[in-house]
N, C-alpha and C positions, 0 to 999 in steps of 0.2 A: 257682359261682365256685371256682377253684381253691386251696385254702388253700395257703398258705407257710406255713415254718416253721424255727427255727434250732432245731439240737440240739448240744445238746456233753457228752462223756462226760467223768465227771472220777473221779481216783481219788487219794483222801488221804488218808493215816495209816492203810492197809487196807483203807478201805472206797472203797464204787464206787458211780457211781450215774449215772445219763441222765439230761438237763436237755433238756426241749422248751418251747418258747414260739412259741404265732402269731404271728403278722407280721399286724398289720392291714391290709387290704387294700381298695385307692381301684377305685372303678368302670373300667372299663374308661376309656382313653384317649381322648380326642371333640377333635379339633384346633378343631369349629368351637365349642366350648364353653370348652377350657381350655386355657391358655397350657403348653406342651409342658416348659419351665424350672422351672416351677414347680412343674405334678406329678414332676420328675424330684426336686426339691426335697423333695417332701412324701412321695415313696416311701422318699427316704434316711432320709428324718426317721422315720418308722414302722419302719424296718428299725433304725434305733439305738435306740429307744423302747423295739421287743422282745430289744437285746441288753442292755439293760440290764436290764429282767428279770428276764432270763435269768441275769446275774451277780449280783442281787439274790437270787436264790433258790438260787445256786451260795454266796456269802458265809454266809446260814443256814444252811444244810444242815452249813458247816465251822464255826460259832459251835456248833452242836447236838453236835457232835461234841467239839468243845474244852469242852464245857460237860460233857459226860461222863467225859472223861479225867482 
């Protein structure tokens, strides 16, 4: 299966750093098994799951850093 994944580069008060996070990923698509709406539904829902994350771990990163200064 093909992983996904969002990445975002951030840079703050000097310092720099990559953020990567998976994207959970649904079985391949089967029309005669699942209502087409709904996986469209449940791929957004995984895709905002791992950008939140993803800002979860951009947020510490700048707490760790303000905790130093």
């Amino acid at each position: 299966m093909n992983k996904k994944e969002i990445t975002k580069e951030v840079n703050y008060k000097g310092h720099h750093k990559v953020f990567t996070v998976q994207i959970e990923q649904l079985p391949a698509f089967d029309e005669k098994t699942m209502d087409k709406v709904k996986y469209e539904e449940t791929e957004r829902a995984l895709f905002l799951i791992a950008e939140g994350k993803l800002e979860n771990q951009k947020f510490e990163w700048i707490f760790a850093i303000e905790q130093d200064l």
